[in-house]
C-alpha positions in Angstrom: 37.6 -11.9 61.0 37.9 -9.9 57.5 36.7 -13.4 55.6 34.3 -13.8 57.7 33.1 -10.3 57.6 33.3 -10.4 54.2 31.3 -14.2 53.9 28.5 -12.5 56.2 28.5 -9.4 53.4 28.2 -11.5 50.3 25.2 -14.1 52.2 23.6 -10.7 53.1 24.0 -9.4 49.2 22.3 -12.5 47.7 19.7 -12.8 50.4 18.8 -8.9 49.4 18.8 -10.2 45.3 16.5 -13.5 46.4 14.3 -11.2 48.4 13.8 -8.4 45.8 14.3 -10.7 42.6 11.6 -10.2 39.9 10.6 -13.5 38.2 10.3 -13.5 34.4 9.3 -16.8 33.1 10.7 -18.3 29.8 9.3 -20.7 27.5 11.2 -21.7 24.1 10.0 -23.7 21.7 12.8 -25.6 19.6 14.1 -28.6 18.1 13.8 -31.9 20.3 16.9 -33.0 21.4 19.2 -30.5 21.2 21.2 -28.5 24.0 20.2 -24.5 24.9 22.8 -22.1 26.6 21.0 -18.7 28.3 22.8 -16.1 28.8 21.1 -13.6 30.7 23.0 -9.8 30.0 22.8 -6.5 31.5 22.0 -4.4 29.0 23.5 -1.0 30.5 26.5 -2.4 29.6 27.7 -2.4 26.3 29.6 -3.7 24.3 30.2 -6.4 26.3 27.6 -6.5 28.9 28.0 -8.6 32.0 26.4 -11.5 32.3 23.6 -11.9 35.2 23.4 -15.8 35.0 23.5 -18.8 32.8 22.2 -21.9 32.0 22.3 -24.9 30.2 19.1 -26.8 29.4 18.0 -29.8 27.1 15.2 -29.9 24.8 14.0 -33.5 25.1 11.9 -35.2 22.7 8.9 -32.4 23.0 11.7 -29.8 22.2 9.7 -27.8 24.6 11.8 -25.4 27.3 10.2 -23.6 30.6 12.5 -21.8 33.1 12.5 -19.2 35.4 15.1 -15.9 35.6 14.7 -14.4 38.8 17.4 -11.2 39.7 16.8 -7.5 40.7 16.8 -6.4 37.6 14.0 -4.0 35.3 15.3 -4.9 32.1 17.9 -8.1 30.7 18.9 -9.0 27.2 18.8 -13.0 26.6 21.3 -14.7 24.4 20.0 -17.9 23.4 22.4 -20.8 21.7 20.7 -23.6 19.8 23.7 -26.6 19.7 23.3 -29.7 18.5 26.0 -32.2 19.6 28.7 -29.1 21.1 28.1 -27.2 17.4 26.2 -24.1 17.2 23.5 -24.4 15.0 21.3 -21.4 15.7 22.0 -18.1 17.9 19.6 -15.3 18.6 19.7 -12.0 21.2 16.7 -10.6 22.4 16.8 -7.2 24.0 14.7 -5.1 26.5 12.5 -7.6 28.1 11.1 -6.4 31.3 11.8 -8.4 34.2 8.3 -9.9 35.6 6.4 -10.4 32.2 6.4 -13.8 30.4 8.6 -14.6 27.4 7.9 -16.6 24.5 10.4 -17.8 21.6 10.3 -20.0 19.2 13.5 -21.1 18.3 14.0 -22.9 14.7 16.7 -22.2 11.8 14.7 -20.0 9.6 12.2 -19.6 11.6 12.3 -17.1 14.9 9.5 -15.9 16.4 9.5 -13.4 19.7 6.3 -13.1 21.6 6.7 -10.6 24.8 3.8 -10.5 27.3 2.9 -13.7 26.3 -0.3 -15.4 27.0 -1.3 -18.8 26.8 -3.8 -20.4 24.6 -6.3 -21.8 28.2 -6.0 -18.0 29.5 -7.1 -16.8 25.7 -10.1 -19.5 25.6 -11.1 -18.7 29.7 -11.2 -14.6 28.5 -12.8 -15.4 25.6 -15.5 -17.4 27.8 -16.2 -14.8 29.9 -16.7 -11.9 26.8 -19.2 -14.3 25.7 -21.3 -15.0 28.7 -21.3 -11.2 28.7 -21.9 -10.9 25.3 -24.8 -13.3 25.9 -26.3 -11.7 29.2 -26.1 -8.4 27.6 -28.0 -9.9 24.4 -30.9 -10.9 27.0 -30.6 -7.3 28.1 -31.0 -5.8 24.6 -34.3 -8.3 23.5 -36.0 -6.6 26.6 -35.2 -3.2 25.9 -35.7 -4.0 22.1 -39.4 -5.0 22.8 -40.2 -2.4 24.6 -39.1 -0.2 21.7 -40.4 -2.3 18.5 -43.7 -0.3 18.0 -41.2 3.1 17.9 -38.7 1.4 15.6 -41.6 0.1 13.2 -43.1 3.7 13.2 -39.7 5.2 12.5 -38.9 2.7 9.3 -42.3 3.5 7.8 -41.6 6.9 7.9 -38.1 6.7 6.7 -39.4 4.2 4.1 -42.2 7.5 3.1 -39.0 9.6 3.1 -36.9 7.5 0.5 -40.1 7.3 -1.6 -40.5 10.8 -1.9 -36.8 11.1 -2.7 -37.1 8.6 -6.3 -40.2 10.1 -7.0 -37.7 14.0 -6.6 -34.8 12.2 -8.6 -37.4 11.1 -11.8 -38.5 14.5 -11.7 -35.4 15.7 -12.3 -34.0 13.5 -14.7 -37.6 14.2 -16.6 -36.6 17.7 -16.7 -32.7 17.4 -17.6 -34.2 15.1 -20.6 -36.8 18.2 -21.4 -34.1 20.5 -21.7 -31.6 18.4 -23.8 -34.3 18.0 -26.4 -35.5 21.8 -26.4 -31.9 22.2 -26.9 -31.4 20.2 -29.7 -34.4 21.0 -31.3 -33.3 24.7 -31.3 -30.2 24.1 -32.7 -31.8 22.1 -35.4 -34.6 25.2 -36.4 -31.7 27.4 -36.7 -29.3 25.4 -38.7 -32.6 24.8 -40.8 -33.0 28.6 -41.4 -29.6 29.9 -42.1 -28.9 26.7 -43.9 -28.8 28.3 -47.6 -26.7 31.3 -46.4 -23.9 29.4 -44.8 -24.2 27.2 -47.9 -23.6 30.2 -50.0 -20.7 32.0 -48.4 -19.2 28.5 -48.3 -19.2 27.8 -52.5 -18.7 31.1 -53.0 -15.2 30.8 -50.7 -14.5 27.7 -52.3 -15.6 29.0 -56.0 -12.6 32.0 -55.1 -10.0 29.7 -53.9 -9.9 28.1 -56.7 -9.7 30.6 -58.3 -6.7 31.4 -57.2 -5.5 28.2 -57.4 -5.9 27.9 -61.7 -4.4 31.1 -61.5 -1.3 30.1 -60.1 -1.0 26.9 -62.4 -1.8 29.4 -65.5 0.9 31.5 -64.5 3.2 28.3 -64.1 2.3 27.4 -67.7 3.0 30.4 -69.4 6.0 30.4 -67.6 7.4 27.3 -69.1 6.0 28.6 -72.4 7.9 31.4 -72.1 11.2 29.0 -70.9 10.4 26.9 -74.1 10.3 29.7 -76.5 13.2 31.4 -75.5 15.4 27.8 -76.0 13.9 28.0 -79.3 15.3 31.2 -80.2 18.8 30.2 -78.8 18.8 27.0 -81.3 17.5 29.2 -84.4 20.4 31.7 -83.9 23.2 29.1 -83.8 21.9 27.7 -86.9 22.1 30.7 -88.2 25.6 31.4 -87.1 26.3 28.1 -88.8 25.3 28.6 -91.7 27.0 31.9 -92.2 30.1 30.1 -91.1 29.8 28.1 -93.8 29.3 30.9 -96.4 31.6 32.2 -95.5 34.0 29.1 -96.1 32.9 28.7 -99.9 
């Protein structure tokens, strides 16, 4: 009775998992001919999260993988083991998909690529499609409305046309009259250095005439110095010749 209660609880668990399991669909994109292990992970569970499910799959010779993960689950973490002949050639985790949206991974050493929310390339092209039967529809739209408006648009360009000629015609004015002022400018400056010309010419020589001035001064003073340096080692030579010579009187 107690096996077979508990064989009746455990059919009744996995019928309540199949009835409210989430499918998220999987498509890797790897080598051909190599071996893939899933493991699907709780990830409320670390650091070493329990394992929801795993599989084994084979590549082929498109090296091309779909499958299907289906458990009561928000969230998973997927391990995902590359091996080539029982070695490990490649592993990579992925974390926080949601459960329900579609995975895509591509799956190469040196080169992994994750796409969540992935869409394929003939759902692109069919929305594409459609934005451009819209695009064109509302095109057909906008050549009606935009000949019924023409004659205001025209209007409205000739007198924003008017508008930008009256602005150049503004701007030459003003550069006329910044050019006008630079030359009334100069022209000033060149009457009064005309004027005053001899005057600043005359305290400038007469500065210059003083300064040096000064300056033969200083070097006449420097000559009578040495002069005065010469003379003196003069007078020191004629005194010990005297003192020689009335050392040798002085002798005889």
């Amino acid at each position: 009775m107690v096996k077979r209660g508990l064989g009746v609880l455990l059919a009744f668990v996995l019928v309540f998992q199949f009835v409210n399991a989430v499918s998220t669909e999987i498509e890797i994109d790897t080598l051909s001919n190599h071996q893939l292990r899933l493991n699907f992970l709780n990830p409320e569970k670390p650091p070493n999260p329990i394992l929801f499910e795993t599989k084994k799959l084979d590549s082929g010779e498109g090296g091309v993988v779909t499958t299907t993960f289906d458990y009561d689950t928000e969230n998973f973490n997927l391990g995902i083991s590359l091996i080539n002949n029982g070695t490990q050639v490649l592993y990579e985790l992925i974390e926080d998909i949601n459960s329900g949206e579609k995975l895509y991974v591509l799956l190469i050493p040196g080169v992994v690529e994750v796409t969540k929310n992935y869409q394929e390339t003939e759902v692109l092209e069919n929305e594409l499609q459609e934005n451009e039967a819209n695009e064109t529809s509302g095109l057909d739209n906008a050549t009606e409305s935009s000949a019924l408006t023409g004659e205001a648009t025209n209007k409205s360009n000739s007198s924003e046309v008017q508008d930008k000629g009256l602005e150049k015609n503004d701007s030459s004015i003003n550069l006329l009259y910044y050019a006008a002022g630079i030359f009334i400018f100069l022209l000033a400056m060149f009457l009064i250095y005309s004027k005053y010309k001899h005057k600043i010419l005359g305290k400038y020589s007469k500065y210059k005439h003083r300064v040096l001035g000064k300056v033969n001064k200083k070097k006449k003073f420097k000559n009578y110095e040495r002069e005065i340096e010469d003379a003196e080692k003069k007078i020191k030579e004629a005194l010990k010749e005297i003192d020689e010579v009335k050392r040798k009187g002085k002798l005889k």
